[in-house]
C-alpha positions in Angstrom: -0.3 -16.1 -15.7 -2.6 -15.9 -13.0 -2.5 -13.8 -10.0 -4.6 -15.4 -7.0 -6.2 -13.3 -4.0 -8.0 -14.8 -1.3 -10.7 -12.1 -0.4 -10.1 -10.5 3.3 -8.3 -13.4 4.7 -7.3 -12.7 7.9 -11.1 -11.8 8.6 -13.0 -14.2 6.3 -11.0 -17.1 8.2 -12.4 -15.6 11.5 -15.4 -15.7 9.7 -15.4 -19.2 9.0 -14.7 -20.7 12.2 -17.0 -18.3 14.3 -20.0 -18.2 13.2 -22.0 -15.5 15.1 -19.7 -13.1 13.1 -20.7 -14.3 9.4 -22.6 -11.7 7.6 -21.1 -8.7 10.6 -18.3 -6.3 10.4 -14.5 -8.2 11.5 -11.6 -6.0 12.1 -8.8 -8.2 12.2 -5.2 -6.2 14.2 -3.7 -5.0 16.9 -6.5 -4.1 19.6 -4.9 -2.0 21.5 -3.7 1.9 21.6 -1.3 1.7 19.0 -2.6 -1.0 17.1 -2.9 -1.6 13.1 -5.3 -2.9 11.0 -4.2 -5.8 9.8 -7.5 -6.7 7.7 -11.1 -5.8 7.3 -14.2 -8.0 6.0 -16.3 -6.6 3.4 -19.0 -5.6 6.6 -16.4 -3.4 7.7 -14.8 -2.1 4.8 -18.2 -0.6 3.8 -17.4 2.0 7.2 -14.1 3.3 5.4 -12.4 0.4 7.6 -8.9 -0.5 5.2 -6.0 -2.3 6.3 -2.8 -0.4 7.7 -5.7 2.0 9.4 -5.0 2.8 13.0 -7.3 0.7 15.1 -8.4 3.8 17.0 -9.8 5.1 13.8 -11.0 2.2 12.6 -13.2 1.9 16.1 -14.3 5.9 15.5 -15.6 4.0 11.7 -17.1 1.3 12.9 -17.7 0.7 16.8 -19.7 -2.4 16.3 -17.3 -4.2 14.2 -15.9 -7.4 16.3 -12.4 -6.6 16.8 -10.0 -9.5 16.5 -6.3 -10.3 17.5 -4.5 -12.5 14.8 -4.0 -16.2 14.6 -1.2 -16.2 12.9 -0.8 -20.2 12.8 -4.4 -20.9 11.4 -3.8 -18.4 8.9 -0.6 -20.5 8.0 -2.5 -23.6 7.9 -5.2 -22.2 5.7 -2.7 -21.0 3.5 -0.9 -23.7 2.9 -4.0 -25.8 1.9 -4.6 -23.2 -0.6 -1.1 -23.1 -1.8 -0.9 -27.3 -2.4 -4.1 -26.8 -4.8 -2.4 -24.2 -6.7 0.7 -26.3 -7.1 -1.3 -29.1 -8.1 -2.5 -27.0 -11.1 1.1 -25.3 -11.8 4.9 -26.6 -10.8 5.6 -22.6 -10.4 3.8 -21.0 -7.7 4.8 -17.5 -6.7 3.4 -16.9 -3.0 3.8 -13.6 -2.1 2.0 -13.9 1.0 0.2 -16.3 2.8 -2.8 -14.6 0.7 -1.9 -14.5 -2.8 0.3 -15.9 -5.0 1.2 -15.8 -8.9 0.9 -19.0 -11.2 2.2 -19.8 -14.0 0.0 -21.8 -16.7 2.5 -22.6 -19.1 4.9 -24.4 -16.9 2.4 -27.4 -16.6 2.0 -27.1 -21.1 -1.5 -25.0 -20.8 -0.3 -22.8 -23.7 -2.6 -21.4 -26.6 -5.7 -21.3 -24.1 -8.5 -19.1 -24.9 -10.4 -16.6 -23.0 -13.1 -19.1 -22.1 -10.8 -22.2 -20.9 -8.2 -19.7 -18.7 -12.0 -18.5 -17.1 -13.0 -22.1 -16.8 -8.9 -23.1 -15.4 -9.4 -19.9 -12.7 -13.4 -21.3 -11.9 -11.5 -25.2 -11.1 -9.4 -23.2 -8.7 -12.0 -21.4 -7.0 -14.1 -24.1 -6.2 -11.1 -26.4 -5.2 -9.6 -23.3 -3.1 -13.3 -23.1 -1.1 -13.5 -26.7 -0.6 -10.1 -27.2 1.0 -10.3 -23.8 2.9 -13.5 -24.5 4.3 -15.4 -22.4 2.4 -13.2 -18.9 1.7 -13.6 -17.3 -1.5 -10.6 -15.7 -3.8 -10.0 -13.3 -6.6 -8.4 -14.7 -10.0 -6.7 -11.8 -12.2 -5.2 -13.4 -16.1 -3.3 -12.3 -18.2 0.1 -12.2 -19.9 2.4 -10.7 -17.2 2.4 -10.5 -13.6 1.6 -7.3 -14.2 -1.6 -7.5 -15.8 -2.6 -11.0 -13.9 -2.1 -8.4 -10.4 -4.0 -5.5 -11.3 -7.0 -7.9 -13.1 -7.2 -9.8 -9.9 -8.1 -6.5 -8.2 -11.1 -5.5 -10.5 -13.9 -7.8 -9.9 -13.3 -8.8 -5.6 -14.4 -10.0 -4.3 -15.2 -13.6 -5.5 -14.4 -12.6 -9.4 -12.8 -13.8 -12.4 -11.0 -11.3 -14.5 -9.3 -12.3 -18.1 -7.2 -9.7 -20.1 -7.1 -11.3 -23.4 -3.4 -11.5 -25.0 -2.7 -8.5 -27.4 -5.4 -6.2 -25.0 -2.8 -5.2 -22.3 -1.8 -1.7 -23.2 -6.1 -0.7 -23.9 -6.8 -2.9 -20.6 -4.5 -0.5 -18.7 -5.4 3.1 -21.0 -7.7 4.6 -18.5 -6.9 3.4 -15.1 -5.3 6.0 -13.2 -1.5 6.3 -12.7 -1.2 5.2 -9.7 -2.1 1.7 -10.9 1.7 1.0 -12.1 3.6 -0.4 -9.3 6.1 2.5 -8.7 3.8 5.3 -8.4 3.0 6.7 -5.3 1.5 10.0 -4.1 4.8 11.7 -4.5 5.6 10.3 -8.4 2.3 10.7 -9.0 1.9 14.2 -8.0 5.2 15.5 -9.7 3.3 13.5 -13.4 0.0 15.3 -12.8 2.0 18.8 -13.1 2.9 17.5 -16.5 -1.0 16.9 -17.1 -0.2 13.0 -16.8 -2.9 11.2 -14.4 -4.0 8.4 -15.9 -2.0 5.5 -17.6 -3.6 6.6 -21.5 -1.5 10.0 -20.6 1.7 8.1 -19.8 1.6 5.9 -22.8 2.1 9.1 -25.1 5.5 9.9 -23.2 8.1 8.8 -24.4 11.4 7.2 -22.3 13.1 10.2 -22.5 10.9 12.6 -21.2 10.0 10.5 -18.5 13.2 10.0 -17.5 13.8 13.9 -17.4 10.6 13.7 -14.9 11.1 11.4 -12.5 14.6 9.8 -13.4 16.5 7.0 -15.4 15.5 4.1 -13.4 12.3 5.2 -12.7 11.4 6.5 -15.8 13.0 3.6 -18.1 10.6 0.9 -15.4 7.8 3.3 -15.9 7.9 3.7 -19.5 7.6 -0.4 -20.2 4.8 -1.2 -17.6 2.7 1.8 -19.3 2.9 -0.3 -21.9 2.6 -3.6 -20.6 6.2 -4.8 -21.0 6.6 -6.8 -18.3 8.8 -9.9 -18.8 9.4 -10.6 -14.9 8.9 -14.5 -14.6 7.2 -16.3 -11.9 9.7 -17.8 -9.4 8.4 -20.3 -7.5 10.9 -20.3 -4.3 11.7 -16.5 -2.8 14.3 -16.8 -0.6 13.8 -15.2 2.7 16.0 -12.0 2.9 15.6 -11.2 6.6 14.6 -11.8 9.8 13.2 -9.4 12.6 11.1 -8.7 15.6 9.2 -5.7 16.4 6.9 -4.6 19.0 4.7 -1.3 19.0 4.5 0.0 23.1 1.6 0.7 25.0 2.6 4.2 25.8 6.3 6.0 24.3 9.2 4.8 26.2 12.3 7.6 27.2 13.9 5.0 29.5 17.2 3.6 27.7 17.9 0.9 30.1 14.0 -0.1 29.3 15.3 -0.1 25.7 18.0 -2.0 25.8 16.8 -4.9 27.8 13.9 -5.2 24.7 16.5 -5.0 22.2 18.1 -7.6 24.0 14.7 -9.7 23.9 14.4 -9.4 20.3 18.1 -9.9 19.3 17.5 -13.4 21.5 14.2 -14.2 19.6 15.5 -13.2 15.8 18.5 -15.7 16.9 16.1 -18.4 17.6 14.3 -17.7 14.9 17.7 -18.0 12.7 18.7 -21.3 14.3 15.6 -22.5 13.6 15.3 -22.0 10.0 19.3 -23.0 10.0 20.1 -19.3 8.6 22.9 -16.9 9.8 23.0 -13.0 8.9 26.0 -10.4 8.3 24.2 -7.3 8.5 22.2 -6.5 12.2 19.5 -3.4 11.6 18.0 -1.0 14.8 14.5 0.0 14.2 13.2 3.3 16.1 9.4 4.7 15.3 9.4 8.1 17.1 6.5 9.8 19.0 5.9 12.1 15.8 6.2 8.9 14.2 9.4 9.7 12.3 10.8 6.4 11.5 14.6 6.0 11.5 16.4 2.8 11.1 20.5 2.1 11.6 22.2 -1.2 10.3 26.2 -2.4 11.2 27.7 -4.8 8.5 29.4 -7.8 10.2 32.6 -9.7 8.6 30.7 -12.4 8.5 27.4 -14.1 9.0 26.2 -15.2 12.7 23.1 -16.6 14.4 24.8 -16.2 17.9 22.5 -14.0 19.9 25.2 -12.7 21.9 26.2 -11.1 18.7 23.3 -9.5 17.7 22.5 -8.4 21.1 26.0 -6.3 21.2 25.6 -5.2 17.9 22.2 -3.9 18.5 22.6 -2.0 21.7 25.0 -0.3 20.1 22.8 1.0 16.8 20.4 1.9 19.8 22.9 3.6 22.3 23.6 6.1 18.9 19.8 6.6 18.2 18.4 9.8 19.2 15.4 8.4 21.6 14.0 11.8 22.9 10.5 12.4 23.2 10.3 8.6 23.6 10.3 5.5 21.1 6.6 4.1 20.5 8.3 1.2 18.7 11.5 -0.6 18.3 12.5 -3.3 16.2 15.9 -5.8 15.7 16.8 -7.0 12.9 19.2 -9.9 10.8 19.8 -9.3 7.0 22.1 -9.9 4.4 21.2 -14.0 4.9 23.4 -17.2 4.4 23.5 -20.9 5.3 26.5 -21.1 6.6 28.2 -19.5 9.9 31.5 -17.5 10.8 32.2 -19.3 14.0 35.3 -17.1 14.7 33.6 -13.4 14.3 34.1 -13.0 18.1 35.9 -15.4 20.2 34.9 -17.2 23.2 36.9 -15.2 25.8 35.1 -12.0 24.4 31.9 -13.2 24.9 32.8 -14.7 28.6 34.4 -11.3 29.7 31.1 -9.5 28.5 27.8 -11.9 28.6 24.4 -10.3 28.0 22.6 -10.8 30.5 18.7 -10.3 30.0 16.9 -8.4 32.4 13.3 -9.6 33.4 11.0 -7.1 32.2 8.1 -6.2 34.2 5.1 -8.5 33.7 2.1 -7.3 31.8 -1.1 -8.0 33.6 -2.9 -11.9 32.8 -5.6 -9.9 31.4 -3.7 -8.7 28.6 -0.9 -11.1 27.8 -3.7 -14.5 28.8 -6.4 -13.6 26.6 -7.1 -12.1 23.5 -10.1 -10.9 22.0 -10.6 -14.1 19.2 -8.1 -16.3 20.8 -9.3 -20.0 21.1 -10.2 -21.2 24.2 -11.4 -25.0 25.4 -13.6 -25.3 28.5 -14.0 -29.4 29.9 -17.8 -28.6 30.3 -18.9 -26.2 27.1 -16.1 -27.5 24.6 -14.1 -24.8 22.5 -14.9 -21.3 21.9 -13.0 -17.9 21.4 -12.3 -15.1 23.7 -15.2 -12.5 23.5 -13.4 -9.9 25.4 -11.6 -9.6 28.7 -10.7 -7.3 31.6 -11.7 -6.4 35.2 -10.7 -9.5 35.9 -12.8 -11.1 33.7 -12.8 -13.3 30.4 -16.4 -13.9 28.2 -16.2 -16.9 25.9 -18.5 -17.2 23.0 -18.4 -21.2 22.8 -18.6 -22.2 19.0 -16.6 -23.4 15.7 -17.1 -23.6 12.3 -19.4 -26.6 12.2 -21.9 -25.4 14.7 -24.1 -22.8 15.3 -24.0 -19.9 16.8 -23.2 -20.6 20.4 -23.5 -19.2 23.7 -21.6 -17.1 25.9 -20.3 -17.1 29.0 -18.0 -15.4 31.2 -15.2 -16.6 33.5 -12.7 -15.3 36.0 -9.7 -14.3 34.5 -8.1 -17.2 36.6 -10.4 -19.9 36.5 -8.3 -23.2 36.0 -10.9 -24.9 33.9 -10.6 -22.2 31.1 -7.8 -23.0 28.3 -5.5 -21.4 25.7 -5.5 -23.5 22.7 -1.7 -23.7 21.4 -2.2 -24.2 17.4 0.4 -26.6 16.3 3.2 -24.7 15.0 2.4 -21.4 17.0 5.4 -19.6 17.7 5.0 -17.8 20.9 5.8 -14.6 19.4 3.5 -14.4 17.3 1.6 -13.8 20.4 0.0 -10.1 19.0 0.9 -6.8 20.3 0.0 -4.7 17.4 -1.3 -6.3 14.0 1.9 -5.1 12.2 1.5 -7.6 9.6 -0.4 -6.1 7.4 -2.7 -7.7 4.1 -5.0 -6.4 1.6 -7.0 -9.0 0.3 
């Protein structure tokens, strides 16, 4: 199997289409108060930048790192290049992300390959992965499990090859530490290193039954075979989707539960859309609160069966939030559809209940053009200096560096915020939210 990584994707695709910022720090989230890291270059990441970092921090790191808003649809597009060349080497292709996925050799009768030709088969890939991709580079991990293929692909980044040979895995993984076995976080590992176990050579000499008495039977008995390298997990090249949600991260906490309901009405509207769209209905509606002390609590109702009627989730919703606890304010709130089918209940509330209580959705108080009209990396398209990205806005303001991947470095110039000759570019395929608020999706290439 191979485990494919494409190296800092979010950032090394901002990379590659503006290129004043090859070579510099790129901080790829949300931008503002609360925002996330979503991604860091290599420039970065050499200030202690890492994804799921707060932006604030990250800025206290790195101050002169370019600081970019996603764009989730080129991402997409990249990524699906990407994905047709892996599929053209394999029938079964695992994506697990729009940055990685797992391959499986055998499935197109590479079997018996040796060290050398699987290197050579995950060199092909590279090169055909930077020529459709416009130049990005990716991380190749082999082996005989996903297991081994994952960890390998994380050894040599970026850019590398790395080939456990068949019969190798248990000595491969001997003196990583512990917390290389998916499973083991700071907790588990904490409660093994009080039994003297802290690297993967120290779990090996456990046996099942003493590490179930440690950390417990499912645990253990998981923990016990990937010491060891048994992994038997196959690659499964279509993962069904398993849910569908919105969530937005707020400026400044909000205590106001009208304010609240009227966005959880919003987002029980869009992840109904989003639903229709994908021609998916849901049983099971889940309220997500992130507290000021950011204690996270979440609260799900189980329908009788599945809907993609928005009037339904929106009831459902506001009542999980009318029963969450929201003092000291909510800094984010997300809604929620799980528990997915193809097929609808068309009778889980009737039409007269619906007509005798309609949701009706309160315009919320527009956010100023500055913030919601531009965003720092967003393309842009003047009639007189072609496309560029948004440099940064405010004050009234918006400064365009005017470039693309196939020029040079270009110049900049700055606009009102309301000059009708300056224009979003709308990426085929964009949905509108994914419009950022506050990098919450997250990668670690």
């Amino acid at each position: 199997m191979l485990h494919v990584d494409l190296d800092a994707f979010f950032a090394a695709v901002e990379q590659r289409d503006k290129p004043s910022l090859r070579g510099k720090p790129v901080v790829v989230g949300g931008i503002g108060l609360r925002g996330v890291v979503s991604t860091a270059s290599y420039e970065a990441r050499r200030y202690g930048v890492r994804s799921a970092m707060s932006t604030a921090e990250a800025r206290s790191r790195c101050p002169h790192a370019a600081y970019l808003s996603p764009r989730f649809e080129v991402y997409r597009r990249t990524s699906r290049a990407v994905m047709a060349e892996m599929r053209a080497l394999s029938p079964l292709v695992e994506p697990l992300s729009v940055d990685e996925a797992f391959i499986d050799l055998t499935a197109s009768g590479l079997t018996g390959l040796t060290v050398d030709e699987v290197e050579a088969i995950a060199n092909d890939l590279k090169d055909a992965i930077r020529k459709v991709s416009g130049g990005l580079t990716a991380s190749v991990g082999a082996g005989t499990s996903k297991l081994i293929a994952k960890i390998a692909s994380d050894l040599d980044k970026p850019d590398g090859v790395v080939v456990v040979p068949a019969g190798t895995e248990a000595e491969f993984l001997a003196p990583m530490e512990v917390t290389v076995i998916p499973g083991v976080g700071p907790a588990t590992a904490q409660r093994l290193s009080m039994s003297g176990v802290r690297t993967v050579a120290d779990l090996q000499q456990l046996d099942e039954d003493e590490l179930i008495r440690q950390v417990g039977s499912a645990h253990g008995t998981s923990l016990h075979r990937l010491a060891i390298a048994a992994d038997d997990r196959p690659v499964v090249s279509d993962r069904e989707t398993k849910s569908v949600s919105v969530e937005d991260t707020f400026e400044t906490d909000i205590i106001d539960r009208t304010l609240l309901t009227a966005i959880s009405d919003r987002m029980a509207h869009r992840v109904a859309e989003r639903l229709q769209r994908a021609q998916l209905s849901g049983r099971t509606v889940t309220v997500k609160t992130r507290m000021h002390d950011f204690t996270t609590h979440t609260r799900s109702s189980t329908l009788a069966g599945p809907t993609d009627d928005p009037r339904v989730v929106a009831r459902v919703a506001r009542r999980l939030l009318e029963e969450s606890d929201i003092g000291g304010g909510i800094r984010l709130l997300g809604v929620g559809v799980s528990s997915l089918a193809d097929w609808i209940q068309d009778d889980l509330f009737t039409e007269d209940e619906h007509a005798d209580n309609p949701i009706e959705l309160v315009e919320l108080p527009a956010r100023p053009r500055d913030l919601v009209g531009f965003h720092p990396g967003q393309d842009v398209v003047h009639p007189d200096y072609g496309p560029g990205w948004v440099w940064g806005s405010g004050r009234g303001r918006v400064t365009v560096r005017f470039e693309t991947a196939d020029t040079p470095p270009g110049p900049v110039r700055t606009f009102s915020i309301d000059d009708p000759a300056l224009t979003k570019v709308q990426h085929v395929g964009a949905d509108a939210d994914d419009e950022p608020e506050t990098g919450q999706n997250v990668e670690n290439g």
